[in-house]
N, CA, C and O atoms as CSV, one atom per row, in Angstrom:
chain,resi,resn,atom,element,x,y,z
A,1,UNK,N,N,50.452,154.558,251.488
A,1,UNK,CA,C,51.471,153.532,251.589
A,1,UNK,C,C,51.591,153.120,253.053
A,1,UNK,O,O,51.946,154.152,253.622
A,2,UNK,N,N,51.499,152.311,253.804
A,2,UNK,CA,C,51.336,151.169,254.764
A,2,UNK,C,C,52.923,150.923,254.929
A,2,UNK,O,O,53.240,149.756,254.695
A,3,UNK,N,N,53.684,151.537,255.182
A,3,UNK,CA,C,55.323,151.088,255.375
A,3,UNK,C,C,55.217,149.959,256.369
A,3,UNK,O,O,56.038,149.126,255.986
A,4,UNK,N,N,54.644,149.538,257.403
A,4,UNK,CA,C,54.800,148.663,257.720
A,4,UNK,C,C,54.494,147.322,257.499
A,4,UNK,O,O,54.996,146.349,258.061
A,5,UNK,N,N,53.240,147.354,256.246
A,5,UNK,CA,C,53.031,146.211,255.509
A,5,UNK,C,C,53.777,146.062,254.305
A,5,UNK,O,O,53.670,145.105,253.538
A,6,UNK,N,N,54.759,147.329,254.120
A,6,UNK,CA,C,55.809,147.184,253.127
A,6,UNK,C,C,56.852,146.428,253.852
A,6,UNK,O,O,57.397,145.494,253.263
A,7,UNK,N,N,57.210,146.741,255.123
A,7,UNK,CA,C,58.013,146.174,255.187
A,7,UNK,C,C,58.674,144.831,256.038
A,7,UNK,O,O,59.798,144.471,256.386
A,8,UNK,N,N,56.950,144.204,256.177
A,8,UNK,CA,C,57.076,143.048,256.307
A,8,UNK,C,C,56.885,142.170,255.060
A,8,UNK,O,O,56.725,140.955,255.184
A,9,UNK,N,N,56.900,142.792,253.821
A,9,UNK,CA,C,56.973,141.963,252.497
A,9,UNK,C,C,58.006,141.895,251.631
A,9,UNK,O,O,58.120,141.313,250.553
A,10,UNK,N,N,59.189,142.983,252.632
A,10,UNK,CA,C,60.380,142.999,251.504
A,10,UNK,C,C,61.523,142.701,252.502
A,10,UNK,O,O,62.643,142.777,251.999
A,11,UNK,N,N,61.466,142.343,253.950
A,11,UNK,CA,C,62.815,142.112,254.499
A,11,UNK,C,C,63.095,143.039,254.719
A,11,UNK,O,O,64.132,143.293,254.108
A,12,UNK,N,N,62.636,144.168,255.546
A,12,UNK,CA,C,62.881,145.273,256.184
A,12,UNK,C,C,62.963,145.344,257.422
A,12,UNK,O,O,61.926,145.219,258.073
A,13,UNK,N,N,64.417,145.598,258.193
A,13,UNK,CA,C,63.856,145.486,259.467
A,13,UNK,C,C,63.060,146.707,260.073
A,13,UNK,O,O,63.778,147.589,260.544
A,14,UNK,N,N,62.209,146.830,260.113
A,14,UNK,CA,C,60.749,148.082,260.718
A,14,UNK,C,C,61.674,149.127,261.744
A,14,UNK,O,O,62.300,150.166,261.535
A,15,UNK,N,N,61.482,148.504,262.638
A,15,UNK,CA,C,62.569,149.042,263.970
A,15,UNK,C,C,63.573,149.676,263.896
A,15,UNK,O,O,63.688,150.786,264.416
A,16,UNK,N,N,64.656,148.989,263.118
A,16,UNK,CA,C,65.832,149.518,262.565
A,16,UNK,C,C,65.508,150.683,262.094
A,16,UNK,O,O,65.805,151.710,262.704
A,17,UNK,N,N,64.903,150.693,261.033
A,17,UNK,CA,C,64.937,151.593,259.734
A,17,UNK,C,C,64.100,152.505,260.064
A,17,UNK,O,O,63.986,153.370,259.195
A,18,UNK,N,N,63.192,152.716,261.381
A,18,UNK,CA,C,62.804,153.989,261.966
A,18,UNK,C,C,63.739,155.028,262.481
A,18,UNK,O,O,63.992,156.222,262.324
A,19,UNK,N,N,64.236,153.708,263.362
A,19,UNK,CA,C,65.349,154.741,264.230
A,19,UNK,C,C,65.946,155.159,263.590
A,19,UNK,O,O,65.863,156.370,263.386
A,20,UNK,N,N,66.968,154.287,262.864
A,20,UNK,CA,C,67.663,155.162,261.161
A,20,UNK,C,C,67.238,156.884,261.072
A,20,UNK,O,O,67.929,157.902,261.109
A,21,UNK,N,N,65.636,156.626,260.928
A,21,UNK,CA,C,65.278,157.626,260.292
A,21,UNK,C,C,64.708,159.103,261.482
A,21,UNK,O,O,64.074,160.150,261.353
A,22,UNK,N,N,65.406,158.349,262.604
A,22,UNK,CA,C,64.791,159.435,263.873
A,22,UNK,C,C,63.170,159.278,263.980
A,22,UNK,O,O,62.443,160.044,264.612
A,23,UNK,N,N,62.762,158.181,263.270
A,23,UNK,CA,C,61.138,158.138,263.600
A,23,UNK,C,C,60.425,158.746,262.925
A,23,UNK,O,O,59.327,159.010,263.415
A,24,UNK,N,N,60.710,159.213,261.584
A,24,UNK,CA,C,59.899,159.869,260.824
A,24,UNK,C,C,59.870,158.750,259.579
A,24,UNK,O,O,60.746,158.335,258.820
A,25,UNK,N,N,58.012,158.371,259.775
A,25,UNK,CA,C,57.599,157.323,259.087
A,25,UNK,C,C,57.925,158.008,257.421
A,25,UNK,O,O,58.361,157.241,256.563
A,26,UNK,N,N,57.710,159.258,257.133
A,26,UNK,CA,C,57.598,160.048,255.884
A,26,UNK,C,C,58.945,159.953,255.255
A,26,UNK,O,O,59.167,159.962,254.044
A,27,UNK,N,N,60.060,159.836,256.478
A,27,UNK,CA,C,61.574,160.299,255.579
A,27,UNK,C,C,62.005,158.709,255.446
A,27,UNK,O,O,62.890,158.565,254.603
A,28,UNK,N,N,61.614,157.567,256.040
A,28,UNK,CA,C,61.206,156.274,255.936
A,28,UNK,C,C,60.882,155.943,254.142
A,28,UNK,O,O,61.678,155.337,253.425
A,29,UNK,N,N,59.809,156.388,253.767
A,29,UNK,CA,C,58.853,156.579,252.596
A,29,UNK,C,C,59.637,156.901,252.049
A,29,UNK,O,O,60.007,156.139,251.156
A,30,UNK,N,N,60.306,158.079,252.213
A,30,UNK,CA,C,61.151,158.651,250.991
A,30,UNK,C,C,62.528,157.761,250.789
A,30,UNK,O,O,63.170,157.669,249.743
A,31,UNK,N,N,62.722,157.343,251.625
A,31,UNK,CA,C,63.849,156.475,251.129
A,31,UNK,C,C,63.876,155.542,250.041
A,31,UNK,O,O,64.290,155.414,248.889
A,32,UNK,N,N,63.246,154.954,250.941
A,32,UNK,CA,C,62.170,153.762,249.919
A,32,UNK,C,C,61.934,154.100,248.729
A,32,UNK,O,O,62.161,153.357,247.775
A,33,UNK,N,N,61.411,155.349,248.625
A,33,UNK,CA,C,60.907,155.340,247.036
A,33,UNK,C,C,62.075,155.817,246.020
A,33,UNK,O,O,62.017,155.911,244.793
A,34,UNK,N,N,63.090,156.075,246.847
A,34,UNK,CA,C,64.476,156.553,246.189
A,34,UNK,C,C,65.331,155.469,245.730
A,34,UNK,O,O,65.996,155.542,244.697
A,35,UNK,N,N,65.304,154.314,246.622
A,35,UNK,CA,C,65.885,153.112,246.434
A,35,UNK,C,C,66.602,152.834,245.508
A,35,UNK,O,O,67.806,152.616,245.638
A,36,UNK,N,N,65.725,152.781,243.985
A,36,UNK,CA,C,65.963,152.216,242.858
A,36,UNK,C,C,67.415,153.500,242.271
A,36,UNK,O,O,68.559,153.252,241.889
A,37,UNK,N,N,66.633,154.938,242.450
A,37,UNK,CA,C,67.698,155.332,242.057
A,37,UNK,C,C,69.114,155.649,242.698
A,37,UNK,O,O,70.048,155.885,241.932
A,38,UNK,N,N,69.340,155.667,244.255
A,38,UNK,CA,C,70.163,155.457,245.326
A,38,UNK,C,C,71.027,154.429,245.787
A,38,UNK,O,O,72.015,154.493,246.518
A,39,UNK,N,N,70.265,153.105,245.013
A,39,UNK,CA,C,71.154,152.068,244.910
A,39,UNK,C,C,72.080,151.476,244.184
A,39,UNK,O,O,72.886,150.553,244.305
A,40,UNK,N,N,71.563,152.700,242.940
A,40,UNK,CA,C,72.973,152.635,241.850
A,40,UNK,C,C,73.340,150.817,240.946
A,40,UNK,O,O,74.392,150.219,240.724
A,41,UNK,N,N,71.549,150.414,240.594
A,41,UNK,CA,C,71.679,149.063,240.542
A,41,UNK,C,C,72.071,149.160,239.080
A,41,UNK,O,O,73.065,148.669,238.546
A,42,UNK,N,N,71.335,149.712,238.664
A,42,UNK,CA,C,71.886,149.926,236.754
A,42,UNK,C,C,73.100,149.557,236.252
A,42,UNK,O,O,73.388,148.834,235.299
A,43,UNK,N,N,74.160,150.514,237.492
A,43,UNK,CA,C,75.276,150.441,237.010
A,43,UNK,C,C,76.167,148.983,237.429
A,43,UNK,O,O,77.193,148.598,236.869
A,44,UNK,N,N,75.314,148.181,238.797
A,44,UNK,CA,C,75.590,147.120,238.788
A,44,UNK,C,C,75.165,145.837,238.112
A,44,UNK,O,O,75.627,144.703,238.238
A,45,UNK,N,N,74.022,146.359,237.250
A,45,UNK,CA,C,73.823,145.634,235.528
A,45,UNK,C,C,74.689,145.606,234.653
A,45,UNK,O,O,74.600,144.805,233.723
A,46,UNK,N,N,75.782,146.535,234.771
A,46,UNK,CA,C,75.617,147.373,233.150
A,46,UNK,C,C,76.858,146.198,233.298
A,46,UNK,O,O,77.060,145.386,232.395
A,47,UNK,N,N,77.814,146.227,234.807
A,47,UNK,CA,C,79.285,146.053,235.248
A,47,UNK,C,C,79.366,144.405,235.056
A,47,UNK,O,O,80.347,143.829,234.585
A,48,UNK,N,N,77.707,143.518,235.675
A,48,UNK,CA,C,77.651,142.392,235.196
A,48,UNK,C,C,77.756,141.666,233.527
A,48,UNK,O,O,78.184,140.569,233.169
A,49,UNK,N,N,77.122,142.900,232.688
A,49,UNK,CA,C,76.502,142.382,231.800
A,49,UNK,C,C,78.159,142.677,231.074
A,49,UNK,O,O,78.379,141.983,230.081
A,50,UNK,N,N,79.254,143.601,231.485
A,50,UNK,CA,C,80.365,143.627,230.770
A,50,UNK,C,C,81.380,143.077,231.488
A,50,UNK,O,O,82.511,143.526,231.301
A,51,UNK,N,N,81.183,142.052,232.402
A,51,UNK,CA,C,82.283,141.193,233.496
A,51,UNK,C,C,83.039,142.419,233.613
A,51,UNK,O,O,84.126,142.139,233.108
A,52,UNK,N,N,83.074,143.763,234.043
A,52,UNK,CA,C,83.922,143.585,234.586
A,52,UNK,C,C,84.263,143.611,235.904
A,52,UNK,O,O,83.603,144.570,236.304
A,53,UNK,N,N,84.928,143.139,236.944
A,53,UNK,CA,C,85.723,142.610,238.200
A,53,UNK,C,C,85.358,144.052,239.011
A,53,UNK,O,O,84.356,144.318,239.675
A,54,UNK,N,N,86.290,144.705,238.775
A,54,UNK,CA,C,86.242,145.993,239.684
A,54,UNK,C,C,85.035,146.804,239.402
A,54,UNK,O,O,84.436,146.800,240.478
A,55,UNK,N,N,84.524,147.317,238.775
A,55,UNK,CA,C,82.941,147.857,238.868
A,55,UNK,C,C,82.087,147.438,239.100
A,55,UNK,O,O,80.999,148.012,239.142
A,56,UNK,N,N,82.435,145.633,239.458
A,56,UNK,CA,C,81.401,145.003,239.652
A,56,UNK,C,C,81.230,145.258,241.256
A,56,UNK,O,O,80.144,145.142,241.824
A,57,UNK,N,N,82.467,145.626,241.922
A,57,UNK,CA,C,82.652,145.420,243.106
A,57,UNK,C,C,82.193,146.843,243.476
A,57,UNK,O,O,81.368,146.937,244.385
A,58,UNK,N,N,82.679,148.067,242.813
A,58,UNK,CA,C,82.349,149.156,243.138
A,58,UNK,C,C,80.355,149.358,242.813
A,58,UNK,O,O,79.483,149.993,243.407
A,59,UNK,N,N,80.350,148.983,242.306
A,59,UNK,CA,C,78.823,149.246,242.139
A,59,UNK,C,C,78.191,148.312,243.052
A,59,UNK,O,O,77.051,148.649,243.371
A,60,UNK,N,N,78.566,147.360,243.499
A,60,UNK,CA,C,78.338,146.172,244.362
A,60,UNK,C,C,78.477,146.990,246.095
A,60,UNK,O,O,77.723,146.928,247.066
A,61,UNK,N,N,79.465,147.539,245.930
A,61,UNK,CA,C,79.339,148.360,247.570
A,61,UNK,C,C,78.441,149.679,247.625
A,61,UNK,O,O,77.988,150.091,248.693
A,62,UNK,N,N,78.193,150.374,246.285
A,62,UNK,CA,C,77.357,151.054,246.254
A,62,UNK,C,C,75.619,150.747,246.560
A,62,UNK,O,O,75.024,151.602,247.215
A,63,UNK,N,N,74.943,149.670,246.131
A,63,UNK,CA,C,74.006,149.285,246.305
A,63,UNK,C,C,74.127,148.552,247.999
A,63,UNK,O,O,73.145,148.895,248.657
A,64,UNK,N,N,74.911,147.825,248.640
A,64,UNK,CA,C,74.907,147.457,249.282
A,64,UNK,C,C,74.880,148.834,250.713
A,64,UNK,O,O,74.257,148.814,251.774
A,65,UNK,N,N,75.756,149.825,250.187
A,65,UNK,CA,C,75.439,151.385,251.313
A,65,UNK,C,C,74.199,151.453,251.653
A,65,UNK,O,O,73.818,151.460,252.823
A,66,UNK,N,N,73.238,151.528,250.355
A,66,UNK,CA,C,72.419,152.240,249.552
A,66,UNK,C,C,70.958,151.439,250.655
A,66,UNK,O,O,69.982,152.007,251.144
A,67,UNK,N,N,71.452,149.677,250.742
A,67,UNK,CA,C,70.740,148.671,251.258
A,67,UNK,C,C,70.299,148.850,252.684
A,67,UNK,O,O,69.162,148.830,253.154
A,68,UNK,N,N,71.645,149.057,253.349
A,68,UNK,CA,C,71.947,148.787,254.328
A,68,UNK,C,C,71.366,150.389,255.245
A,68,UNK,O,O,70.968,150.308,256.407
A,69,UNK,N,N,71.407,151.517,254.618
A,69,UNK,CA,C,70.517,152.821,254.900
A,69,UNK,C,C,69.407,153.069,255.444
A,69,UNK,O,O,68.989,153.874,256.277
A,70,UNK,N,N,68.633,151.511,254.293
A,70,UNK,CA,C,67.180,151.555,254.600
A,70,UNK,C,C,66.594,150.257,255.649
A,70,UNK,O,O,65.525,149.988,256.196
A,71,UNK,N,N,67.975,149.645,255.567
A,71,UNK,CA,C,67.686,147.987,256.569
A,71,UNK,C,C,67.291,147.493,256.011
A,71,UNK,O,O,66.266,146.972,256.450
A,72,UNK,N,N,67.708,147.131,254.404
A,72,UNK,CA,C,67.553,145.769,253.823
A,72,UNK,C,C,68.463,145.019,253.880
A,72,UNK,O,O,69.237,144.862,252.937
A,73,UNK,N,N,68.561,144.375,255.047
A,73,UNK,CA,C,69.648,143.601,255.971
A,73,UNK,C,C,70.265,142.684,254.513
A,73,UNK,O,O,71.420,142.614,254.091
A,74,UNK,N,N,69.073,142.090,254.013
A,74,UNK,CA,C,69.258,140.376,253.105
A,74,UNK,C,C,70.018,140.779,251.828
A,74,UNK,O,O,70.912,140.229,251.185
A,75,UNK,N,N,69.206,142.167,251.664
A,75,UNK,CA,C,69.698,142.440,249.926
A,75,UNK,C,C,71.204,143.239,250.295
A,75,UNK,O,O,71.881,143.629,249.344
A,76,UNK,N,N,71.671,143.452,251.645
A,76,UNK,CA,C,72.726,144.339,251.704
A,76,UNK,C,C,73.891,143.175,251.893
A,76,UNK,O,O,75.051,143.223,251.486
A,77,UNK,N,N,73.198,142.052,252.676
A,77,UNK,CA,C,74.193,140.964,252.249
A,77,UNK,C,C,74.441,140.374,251.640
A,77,UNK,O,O,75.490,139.759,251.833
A,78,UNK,N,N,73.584,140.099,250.340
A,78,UNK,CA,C,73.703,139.736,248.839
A,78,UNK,C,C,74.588,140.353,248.346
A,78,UNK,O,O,75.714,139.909,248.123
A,79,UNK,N,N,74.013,141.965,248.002
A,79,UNK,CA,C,75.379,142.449,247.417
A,79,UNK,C,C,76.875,142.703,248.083
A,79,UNK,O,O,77.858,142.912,247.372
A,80,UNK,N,N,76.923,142.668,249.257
A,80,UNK,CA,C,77.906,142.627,249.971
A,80,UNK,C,C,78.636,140.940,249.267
A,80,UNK,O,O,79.717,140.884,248.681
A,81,UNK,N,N,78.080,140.205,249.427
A,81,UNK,CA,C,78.720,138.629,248.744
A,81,UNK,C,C,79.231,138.501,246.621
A,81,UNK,O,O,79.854,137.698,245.926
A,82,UNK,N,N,78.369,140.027,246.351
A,82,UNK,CA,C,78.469,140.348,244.965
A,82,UNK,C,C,79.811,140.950,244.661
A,82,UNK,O,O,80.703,140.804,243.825
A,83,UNK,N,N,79.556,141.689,245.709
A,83,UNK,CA,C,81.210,142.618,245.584
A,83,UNK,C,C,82.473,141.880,246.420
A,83,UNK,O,O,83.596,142.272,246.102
A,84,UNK,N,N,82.391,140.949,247.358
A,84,UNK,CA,C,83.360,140.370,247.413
A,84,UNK,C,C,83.739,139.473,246.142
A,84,UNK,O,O,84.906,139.647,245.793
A,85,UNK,N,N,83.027,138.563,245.380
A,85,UNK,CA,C,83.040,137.655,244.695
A,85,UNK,C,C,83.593,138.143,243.004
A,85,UNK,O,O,84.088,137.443,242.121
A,86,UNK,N,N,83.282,139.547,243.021
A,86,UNK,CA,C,83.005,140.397,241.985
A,86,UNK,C,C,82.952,139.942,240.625
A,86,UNK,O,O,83.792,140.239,239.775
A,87,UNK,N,N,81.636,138.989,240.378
A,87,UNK,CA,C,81.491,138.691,239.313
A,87,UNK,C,C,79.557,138.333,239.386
A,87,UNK,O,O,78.848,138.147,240.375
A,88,UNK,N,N,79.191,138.352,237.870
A,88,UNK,CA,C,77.913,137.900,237.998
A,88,UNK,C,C,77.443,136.341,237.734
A,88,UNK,O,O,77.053,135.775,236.714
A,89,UNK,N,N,77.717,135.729,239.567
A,89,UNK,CA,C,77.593,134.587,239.878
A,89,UNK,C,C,76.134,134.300,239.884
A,89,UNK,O,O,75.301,135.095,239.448
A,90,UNK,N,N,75.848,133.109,240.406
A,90,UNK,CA,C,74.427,132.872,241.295
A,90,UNK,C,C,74.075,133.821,242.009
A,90,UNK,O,O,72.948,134.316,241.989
A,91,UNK,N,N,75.278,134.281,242.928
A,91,UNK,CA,C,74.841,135.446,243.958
A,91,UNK,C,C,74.471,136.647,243.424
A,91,UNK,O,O,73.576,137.326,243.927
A,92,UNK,N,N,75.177,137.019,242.295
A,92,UNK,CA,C,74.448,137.986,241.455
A,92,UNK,C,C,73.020,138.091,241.042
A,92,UNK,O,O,72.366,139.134,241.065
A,93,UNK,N,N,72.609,136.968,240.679
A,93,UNK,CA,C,71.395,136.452,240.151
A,93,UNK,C,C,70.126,136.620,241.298
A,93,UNK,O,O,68.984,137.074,241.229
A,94,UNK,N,N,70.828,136.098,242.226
A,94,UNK,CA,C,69.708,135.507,243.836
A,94,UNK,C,C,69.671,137.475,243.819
A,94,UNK,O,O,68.734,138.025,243.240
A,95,UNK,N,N,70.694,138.261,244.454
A,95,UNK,CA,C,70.807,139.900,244.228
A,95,UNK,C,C,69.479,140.162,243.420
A,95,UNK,O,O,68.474,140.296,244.119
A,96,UNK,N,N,69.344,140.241,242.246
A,96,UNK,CA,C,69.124,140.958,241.180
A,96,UNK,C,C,67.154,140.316,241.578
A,96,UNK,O,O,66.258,141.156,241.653
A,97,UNK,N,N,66.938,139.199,241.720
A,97,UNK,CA,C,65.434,138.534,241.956
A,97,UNK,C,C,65.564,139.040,243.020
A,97,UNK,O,O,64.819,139.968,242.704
A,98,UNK,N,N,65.958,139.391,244.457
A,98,UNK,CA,C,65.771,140.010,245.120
A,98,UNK,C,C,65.072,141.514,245.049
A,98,UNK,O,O,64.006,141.827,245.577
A,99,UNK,N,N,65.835,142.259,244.359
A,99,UNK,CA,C,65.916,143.627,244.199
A,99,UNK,C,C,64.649,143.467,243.538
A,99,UNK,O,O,63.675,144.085,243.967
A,100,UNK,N,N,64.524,142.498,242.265
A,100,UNK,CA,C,63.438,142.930,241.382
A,100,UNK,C,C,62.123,142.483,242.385
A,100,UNK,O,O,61.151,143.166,242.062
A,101,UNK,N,N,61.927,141.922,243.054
A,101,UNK,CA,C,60.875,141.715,244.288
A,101,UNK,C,C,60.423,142.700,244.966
A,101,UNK,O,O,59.269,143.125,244.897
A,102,UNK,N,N,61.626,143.283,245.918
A,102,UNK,CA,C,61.227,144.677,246.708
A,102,UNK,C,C,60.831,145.868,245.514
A,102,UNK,O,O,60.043,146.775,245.781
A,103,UNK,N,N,61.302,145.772,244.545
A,103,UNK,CA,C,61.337,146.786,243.691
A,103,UNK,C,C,59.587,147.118,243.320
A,103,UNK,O,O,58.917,148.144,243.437
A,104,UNK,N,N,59.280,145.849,242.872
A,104,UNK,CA,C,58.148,145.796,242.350
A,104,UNK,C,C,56.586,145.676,243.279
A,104,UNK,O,O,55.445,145.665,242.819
A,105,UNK,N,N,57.138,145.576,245.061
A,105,UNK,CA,C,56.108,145.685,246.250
A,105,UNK,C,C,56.321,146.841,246.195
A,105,UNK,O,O,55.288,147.436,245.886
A,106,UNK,N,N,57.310,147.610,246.367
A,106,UNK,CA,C,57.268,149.332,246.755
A,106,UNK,C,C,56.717,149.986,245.234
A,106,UNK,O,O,56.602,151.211,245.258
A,107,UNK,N,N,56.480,149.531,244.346
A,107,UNK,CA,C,55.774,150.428,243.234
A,107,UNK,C,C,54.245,149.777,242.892
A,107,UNK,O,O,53.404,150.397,242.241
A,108,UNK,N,N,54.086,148.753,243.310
A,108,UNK,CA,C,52.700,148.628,244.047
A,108,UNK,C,C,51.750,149.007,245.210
A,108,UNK,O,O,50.546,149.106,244.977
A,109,UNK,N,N,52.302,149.252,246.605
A,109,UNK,CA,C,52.093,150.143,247.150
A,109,UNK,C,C,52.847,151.599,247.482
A,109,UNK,O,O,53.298,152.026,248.545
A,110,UNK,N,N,52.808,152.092,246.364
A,110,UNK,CA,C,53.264,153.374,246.591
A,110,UNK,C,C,52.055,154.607,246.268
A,110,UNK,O,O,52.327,155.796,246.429
């Protein structure tokens, strides 16, 4: 896995998300590959797909922690705009094609 050609394909800031990690390209990797389950997106499916308001928001700051860990600056301000808004808007939508993007580069090169 090439983290740095990962993460000029998903909106990663490189730099950031080293130092983050004290410079260990490996604990980098592992983040990354934790993502899906660390970002707690499921449950910000489950909260869209049943409107409701407040879980939308709580699961909405959860993924956005989860984002913002690894320096996915874009997707941490998506859902950051998810959980203010707390509903499954456009911004939900733009979120969710986001996620499913990075999702699907990091399980291609993994």
């Amino acid at each position: 896995m090439n983290i740095k050609f990962i993460a000029d394909n998903i909106g990663l800031d490189y730099e950031q998300a080293l130092e983050y990690v004290g410079g260990d390209i490996g604990g980098l990797k592992d983040k990354l590959m934790s993502l899906e389950e660390d970002s707690h997106f499921k449950e910000l499916e489950a909260a869209v797909e049943e409107n409701k308001a407040d879980a939308i928001a709580q699961a909405a700051h959860k993924a956005r922690k989860a984002f913002e860990k690894v320096c996915l600056n874009n997707l941490a301000a998506l859902a950051g705009k998810v959980e203010e808004t707390k509903n499954g808007s456009s911004v939900y939508r733009e979120l969710k094609d986001e996620y499913d993007k990075v999702l699907k580069i990091l399980k291609e090169n993994s």
